[in-house]
N, C-alpha and C positions, 0 to 999 in steps of 0.2 A: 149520307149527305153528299150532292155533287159536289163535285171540287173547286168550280163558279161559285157556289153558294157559301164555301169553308170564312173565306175572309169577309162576307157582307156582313154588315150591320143594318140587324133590325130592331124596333121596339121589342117585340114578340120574343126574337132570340133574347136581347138581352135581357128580357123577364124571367126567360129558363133558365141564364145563364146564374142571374139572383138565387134563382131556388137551389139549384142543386148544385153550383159546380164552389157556390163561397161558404158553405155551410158550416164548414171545420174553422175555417177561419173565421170567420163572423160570432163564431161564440166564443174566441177566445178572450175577448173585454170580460168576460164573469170569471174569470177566476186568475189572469196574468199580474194583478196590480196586489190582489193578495198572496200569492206565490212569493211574489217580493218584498213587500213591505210586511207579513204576516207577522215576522216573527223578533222585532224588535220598533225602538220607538221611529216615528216618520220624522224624518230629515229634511226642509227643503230645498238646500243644495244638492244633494239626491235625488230627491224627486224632478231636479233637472236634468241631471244625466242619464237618469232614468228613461225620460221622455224623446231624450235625443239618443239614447240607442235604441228605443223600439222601434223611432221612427228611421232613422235609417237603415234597422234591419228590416224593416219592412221594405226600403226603398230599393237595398240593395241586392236582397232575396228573393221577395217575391218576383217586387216589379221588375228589375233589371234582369235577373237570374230566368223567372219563369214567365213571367208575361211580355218580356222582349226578347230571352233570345230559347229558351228551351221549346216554347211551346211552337219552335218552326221545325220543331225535327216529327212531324208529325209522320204517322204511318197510314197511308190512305184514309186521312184525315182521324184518324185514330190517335191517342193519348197515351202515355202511362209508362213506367221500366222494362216493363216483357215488349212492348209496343215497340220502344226501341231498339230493346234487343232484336229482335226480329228483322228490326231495319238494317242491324247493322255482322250480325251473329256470322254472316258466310266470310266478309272480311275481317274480324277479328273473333275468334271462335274464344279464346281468353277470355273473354268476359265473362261467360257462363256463368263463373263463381261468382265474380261484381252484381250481377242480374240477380242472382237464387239471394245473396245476402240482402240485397235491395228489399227485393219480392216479398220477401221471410218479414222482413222487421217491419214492413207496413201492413202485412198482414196483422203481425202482432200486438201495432200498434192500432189497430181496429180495434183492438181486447179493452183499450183505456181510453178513447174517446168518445163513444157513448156515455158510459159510466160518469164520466168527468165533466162532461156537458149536462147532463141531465141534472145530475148533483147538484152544480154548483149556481144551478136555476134553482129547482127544486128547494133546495135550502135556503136561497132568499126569503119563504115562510116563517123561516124563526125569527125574523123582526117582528112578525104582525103573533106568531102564535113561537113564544121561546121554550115552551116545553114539548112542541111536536115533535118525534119521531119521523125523519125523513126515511128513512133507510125501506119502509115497507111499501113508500109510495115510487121511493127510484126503481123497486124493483117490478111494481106492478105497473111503471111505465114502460121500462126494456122488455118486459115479458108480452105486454099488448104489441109492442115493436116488432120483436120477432115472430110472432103471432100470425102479424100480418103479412108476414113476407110470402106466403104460400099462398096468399089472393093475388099477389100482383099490388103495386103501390101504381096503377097507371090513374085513378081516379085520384087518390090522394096526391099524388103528383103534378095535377094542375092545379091545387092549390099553393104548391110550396114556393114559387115566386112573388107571387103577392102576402103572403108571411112573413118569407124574407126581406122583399121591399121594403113592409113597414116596420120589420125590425133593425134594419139599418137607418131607417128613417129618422126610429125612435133615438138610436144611437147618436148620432148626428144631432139631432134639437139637444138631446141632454148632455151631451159635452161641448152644445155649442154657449147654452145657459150659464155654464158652470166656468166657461172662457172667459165670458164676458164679464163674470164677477172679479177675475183673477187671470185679465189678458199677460200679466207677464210669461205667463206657460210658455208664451211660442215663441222665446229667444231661445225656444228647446231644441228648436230647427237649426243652431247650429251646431255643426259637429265636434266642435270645441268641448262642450259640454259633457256630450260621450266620453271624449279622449281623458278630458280631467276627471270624470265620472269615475271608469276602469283604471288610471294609473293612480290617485289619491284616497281612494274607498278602500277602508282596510277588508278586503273580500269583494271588493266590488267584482274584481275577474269573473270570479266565481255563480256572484249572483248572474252572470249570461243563460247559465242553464234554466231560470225563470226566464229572463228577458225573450229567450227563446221560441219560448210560447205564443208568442203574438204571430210567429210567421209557419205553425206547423202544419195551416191549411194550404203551403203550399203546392204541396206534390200530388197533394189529391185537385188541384186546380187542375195538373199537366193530364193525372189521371182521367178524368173527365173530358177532355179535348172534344173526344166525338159526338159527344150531347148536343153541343150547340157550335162548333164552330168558331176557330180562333178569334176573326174580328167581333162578332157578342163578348166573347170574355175579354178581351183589352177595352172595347167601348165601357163595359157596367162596371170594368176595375178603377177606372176614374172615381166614378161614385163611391163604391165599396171603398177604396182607399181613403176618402176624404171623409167620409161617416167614422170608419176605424178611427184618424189620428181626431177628429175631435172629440171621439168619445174618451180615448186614452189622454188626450189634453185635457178635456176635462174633468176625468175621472184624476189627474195630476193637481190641478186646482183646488180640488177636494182636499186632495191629502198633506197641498200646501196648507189650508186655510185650518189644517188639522196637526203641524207639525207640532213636535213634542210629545202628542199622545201615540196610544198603540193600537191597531186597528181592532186586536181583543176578538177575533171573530167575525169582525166586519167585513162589509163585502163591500169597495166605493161604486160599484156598479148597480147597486141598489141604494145605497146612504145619496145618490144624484138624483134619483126620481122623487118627486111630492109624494108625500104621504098619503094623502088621497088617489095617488095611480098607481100605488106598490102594487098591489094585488093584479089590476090588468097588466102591471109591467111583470110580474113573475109568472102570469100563463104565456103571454106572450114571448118570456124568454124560455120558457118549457119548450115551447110549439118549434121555436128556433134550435133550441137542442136536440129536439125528437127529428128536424129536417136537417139536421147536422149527420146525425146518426145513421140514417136513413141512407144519406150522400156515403157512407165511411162503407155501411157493408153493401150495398148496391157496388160498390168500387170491390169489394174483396171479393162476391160472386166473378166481377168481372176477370179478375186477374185472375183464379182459378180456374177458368174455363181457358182463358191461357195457356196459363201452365199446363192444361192438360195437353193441349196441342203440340205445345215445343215440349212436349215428353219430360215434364218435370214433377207431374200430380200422378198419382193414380184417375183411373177413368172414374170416376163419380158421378152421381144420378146427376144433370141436369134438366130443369124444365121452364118450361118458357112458360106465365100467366097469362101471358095475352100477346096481339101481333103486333103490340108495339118494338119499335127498334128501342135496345137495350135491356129491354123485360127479361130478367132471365133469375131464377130462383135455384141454388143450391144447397138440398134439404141439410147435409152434413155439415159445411160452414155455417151454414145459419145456428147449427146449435152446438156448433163446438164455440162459435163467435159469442153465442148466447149462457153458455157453464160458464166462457172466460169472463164476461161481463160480471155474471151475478156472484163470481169467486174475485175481482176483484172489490165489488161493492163490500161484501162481506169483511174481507181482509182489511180494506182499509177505511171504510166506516164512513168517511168527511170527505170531503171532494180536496181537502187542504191537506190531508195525506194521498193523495192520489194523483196533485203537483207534483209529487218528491219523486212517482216514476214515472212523470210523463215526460217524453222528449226524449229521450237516450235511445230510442227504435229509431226513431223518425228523421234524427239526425243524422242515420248511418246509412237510410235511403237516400238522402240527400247526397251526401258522399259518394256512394255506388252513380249517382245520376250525376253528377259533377263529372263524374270518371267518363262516364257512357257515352256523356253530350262531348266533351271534347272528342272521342273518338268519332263521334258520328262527324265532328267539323273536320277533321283531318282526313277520314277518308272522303267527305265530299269538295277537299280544298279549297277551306277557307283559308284565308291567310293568313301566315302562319304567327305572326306576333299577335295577332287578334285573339288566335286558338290559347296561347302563351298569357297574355294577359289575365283571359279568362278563368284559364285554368290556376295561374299559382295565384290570383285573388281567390275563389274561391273556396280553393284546399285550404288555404287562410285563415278564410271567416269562417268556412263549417270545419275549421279543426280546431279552432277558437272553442265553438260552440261545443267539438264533440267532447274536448278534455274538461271543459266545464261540466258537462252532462255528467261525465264518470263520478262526480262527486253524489249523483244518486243512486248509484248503483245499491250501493248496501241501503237505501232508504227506497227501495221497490223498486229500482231500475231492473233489479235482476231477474224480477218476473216476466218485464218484456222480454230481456234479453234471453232468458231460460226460453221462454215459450218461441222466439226467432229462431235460437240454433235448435229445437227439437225439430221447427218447419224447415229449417235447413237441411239439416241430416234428413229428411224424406224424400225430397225433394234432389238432393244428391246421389241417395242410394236407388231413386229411382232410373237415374237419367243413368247413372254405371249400371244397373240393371238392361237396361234398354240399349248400352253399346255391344255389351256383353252377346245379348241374345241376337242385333242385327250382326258383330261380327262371326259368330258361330252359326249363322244359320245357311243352312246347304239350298243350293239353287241349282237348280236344273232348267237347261235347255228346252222349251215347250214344244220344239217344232222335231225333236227329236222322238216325241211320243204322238204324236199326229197319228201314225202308221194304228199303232196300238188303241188307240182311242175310238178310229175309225170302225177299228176291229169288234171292239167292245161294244159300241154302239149300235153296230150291224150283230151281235150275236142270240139271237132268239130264247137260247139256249139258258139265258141267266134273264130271272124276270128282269121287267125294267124299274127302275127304281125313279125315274121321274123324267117328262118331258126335257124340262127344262131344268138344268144343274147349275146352280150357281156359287162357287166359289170366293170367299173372302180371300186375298193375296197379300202378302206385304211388299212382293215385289214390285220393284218399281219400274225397273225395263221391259218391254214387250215384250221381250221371246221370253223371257225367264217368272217361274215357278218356284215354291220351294220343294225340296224333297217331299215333305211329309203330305203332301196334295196328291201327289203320285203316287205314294203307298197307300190313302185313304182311297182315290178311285178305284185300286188294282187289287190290294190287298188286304186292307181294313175289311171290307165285306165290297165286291165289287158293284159299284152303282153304274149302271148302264142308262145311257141318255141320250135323247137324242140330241140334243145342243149342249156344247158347255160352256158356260158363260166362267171368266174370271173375270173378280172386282177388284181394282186398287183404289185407297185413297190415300191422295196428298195432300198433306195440309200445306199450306205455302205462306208465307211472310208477308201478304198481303191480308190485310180482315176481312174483309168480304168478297172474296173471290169466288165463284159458282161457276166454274166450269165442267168440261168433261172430253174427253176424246176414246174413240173406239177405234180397235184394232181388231179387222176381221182377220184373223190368223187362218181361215177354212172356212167358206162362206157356207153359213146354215146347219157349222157343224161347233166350231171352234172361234169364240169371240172372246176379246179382251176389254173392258171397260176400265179407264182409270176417269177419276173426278179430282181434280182439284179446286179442295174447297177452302177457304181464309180459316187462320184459327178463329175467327169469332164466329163461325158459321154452326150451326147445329146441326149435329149427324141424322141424315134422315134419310138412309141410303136406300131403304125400304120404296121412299115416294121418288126419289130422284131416280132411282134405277127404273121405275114404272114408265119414268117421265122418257127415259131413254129409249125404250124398248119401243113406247109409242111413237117417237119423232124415228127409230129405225123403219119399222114397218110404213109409216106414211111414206119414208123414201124407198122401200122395197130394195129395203140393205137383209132381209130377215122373214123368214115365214114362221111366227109363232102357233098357229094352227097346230093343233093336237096328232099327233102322229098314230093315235087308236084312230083305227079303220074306222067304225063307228061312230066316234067322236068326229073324225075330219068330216065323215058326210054331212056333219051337222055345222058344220063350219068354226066349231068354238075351240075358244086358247084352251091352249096347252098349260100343266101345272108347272107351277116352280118352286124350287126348293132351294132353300138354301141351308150353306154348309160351311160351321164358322169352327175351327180348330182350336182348342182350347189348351195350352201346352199346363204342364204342370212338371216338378222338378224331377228328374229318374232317380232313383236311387243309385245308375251306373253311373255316377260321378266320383272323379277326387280331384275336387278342386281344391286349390288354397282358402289359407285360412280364411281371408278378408271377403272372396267372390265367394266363399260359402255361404258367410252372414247376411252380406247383402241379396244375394237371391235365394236364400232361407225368409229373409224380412222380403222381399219382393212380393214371393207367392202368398206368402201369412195376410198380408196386406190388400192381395188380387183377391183371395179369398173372402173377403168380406164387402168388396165393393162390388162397379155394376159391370155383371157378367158384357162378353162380346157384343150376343145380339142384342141387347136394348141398347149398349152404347150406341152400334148401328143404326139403331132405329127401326128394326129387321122386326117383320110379323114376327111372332113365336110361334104361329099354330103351322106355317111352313119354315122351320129353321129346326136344323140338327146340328148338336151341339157333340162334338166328337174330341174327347180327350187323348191329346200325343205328347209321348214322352218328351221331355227336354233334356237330351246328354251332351252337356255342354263339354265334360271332357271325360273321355270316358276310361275305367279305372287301367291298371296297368296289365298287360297279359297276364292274364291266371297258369298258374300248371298243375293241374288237377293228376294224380297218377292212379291208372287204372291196376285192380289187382285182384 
């Protein structure tokens, strides 16, 4: 998206911005008013302060927090906690853990937002049919869901604005009907009501970690930024906020005009629709959960291609369905997202066990991104009681909310949280894995083997082993190489060539960056190519190096022409090969205990994911895959005695 275009407001935007960026939050009206009132009789002094904390944590979370001021820390119009990390990682490198515990819990909390949206539509059926079994239709929805992730949702995806339009729409009439009967709702708008709500409610504190629920499609709003462009989501959040609170007023009115009883199973987000519309109002809030869901792991692909970039994932298969911007499909998260779905359905049965551990993840991203945006104001100096305000309001209200949350912990909060720190610990031992290796890896001077190279290349004597040689590098400065590059041309089996090309890439803190710069080190003999590409950019080093090689020779930086006698008469390119090192652990190691485990779990891990060259993007039928020890520290002098 140009940078002109990030703040416009269109129709068009704002109809994307409906479909996909309000999805999590728009379905929370199905299951927040029973989370709360579930489980004893309705109150309606309650049901006032009720209304007046959703509504201003929705005022003060969403709108104030993320649709005014987080969603300006954007990353080349870019969204999300890695997005910022990235913006901000070279001046405060401390974050790292804030970011990875962020990252972790919103993943995790992908695990119970499907499942909980789907459900808690899905189940509105037991008004019209009380003896149906839901549990094999939630599953045969999330299963056709994931299903589809490997087509691409680009066609299914022009439909999911106008879905959502008319599901907020629907929102909107039916808690505007329901106001009308029962306009006192909206002295709910004072924050009086809150405050006596939480200080006289014996547990009222407590009950926050429901009320919660109404604002958990925050962070996936921030996540989404690049979809559509900040000015679309502040223009459609007008709408979307004023559908929300009169659905929630009115779903309030309900439960006034219902005080003294128990909701017994009920759901007032269906007990608001006529009886005559239950049925289209329960596909239609299907379709809204299924475009809910859709938004949740569309959003987890995204941050895992992230994390792979800022060195916090293993390289994992990704693939793109189609050439739309953001189409990107991760066959592994899809069905590790997809086991956690169907093992939470499983476990906890009813969508009203499945409140008890929702939010305890969600709110500890939030925290992490409290943390992150102040740093991002400070180093770009904002001013500093602003930053100050900001800040201990927030720590505030989401530590309000987090110590609330904790009360679900033993009521299924601990599945997210288990499933967080297991993503965490990966994701840790990754990135120590990946210091480990850049700080022990040996570099050598390139211009120091020039001599040697030339040698080799001119030597008759050793067949040749390919035109054109191309080296994968991890170095990032010109002159320099790693060791084990020099031992594989010279002493591995020597490859004589007549060019040698090395390739760097650097991912850079920008998303879409696509550049490149070459460094003829020996013209015609010795060439250095580095690319810097965004983390969101797909490795396709395979076509871009193509792309290189053809804009050299148009400027006649390069003679690629086949250097067999016979072949140059006939004027055709030369072959190219490439040569990607594959390290694996040496046994001449003693390391400590702790650099044992973690690059013992390193390589176990490397082992099962997607080798070098396809992350590259590198043919297979010219790439050689050449395995070199890794002696990170090598054992201690041996004294063997001869005898």
């Amino acid at each position: 998206m140009e940078r002109k275009d990030f703040d416009r407001v269109s129709l068009a935007g704002m109809l994307v911005a409906i479909g996909i960026i309000f999805g999590d939050i728009g379905t929370s009206p199905l299951y927040v008013m029973t989370a709360i009132f579930g489980k004893g009789p309705i109150v309606a002094k309650q049901v006032y302060g009720v209304l007046s904390c959703i509504f201003w944590t929705l005022t003060l979370l969403t709108t104030t927090k993320y649709v005014l001021f987080v969603i300006r820390a954007d990353n080349k119009g870019e969204g999300g906690i890695l997005a910022l990390f990235a913006l901000i990682r070279r001046r405060a490198k401390w974050l790292t853990v804030p970011a990875i515990i962020g990252a972790c819990a919103m993943l995790a909390d992908g695990v119970i937002t499907p499942p909980i949206s789907v459900a808690s539509a899905v189940e509105g059926l037991k008004i019209v049919f009380p003896n149906i079994n839901t549990l094999p239709i939630i599953i045969g929805i999330l299963t056709f869901l994931f299903l589809l992730q490997a087509f691409g949702t680009g066609v299914v995806g022009k439909a999911f604005g106008p879905v959502m339009l008319l599901w907020f729409t629907l929102l909107g009439v039916l808690g505007g009907i329901q106001i009308a009967k029962h306009p006192e709702v909206l002295k709910s708008f004072n924050p009086l009501y809150a405050y006596h709500f939480l200080r006289d409610t014996p547990g009222g504190f407590w009950l926050l970690s429901a009320i919660f629920l109404c604002t958990t499609g925050a962070e996936a709003l921030y996540s989404d930024l690049g979809h559509c462009g900040r000015g679309n989501i502040r223009a459609s959040w007008v709408y979307i906020k004023i559908t929300l609170v009169l659905n929630y007023f009115g779903q309030g009115a309900w439960l006034i005009a219902h005080a003294g009883h128990r909701l017994a199973g009920r759901k007032p987000i269906f007990e608001i629709m006529p009886e005559w519309f239950l049925l289209p109002g329960i596909a239609i809030a299907t379709m809204a959960a299924v475009i809910a869901s859709q938004a949740m792991i569309t959003g987890s692909y995204t941050l895992i291609s992230e994390a792979i970039r800022l060195n916090f994932w293993p390289k994992v298969r990704l693939l793109y369905p189609s050439t739309e911007k953001g189409q990107l499909y991760v066959p592994s998260i899809n069905w590790l997202l997809y086991t956690g779905c169907v093992i939470v359905v499983i476990y906890f049965q009813e969508s009203a066990n499945m409140e008890a551990a929702y939010g305890l993840a969600i709110i500890l991203t939030m925290l992490m991104n409290t943390l992150m945006f102040t740093c991002y104001m400070v180093i770009y100096h904002v001013n500093k009681w602003l930053v100050s305000l900001f800040f201990l309001t927030y720590i505030s209200i989401e530590g309000s909310f987090l110590l609330a949350n904790l009360t679900k912990f033993t009521h299924g909060g601990w599945f997210t949280l288990l499933l967080a720190t297991g993503l965490a610990l990966l994701m840790l031992t990754w990135l120590k894995a990946h210091h480990i290796k850049l700080r022990l890896t040996e570099f050598t001077d390139l211009k120091e083997h020039i001599p040697n190279l030339k040698e080799l290349s001119n030597d008759i004597s050793i067949p040749k082993y390919t035109t054109h040689l191309v080296f994968m590098t991890g170095a990032s400065k010109t002159n320099q190489i790693e060791n084990k590059i020099i031992f594989s041309i010279f002493q591995k089996r020597p490859k004589r060539a007549d060019i040698y090309w090395f390739v760097h890439v650097d991912t850079t803190d920008d998303p879409y960056t696509m550049e490149y710069k070459v460094d003829t080190i020996v013209p015609n003999d010795v060439i250095k190519v580095t690319f810097r590409l965004g983390f969101r950019v797909e490795q396709r080093i395979n076509l871009y190096f193509r792309k290189v090689v053809e804009d050299m020779v148009k400027n006649k930086e390069v003679d690629i022409t086949s250097r067999y006698e016979s072949l140059n008469r006939q004027n055709l390119t030369g072959d190219f090969r490439f040569v990607v090192l594959e390290r694996f652990l040496s046994y001449d190691n003693d390391l400590p205990f702790l650099e044992q485990i973690v690059m013992n779990t390193y390589f176990a891990i490397k082992s099962i994911t997607t080798p070098e060259d396809k992350w590259f993007g590198l043919d297979s039928s010219s790439v050689k895959i050449e395995k070199v020890p890794l002696v990170i520290r090598p054992v201690k002098k041996i004294e063997l005695k001869r005898i």
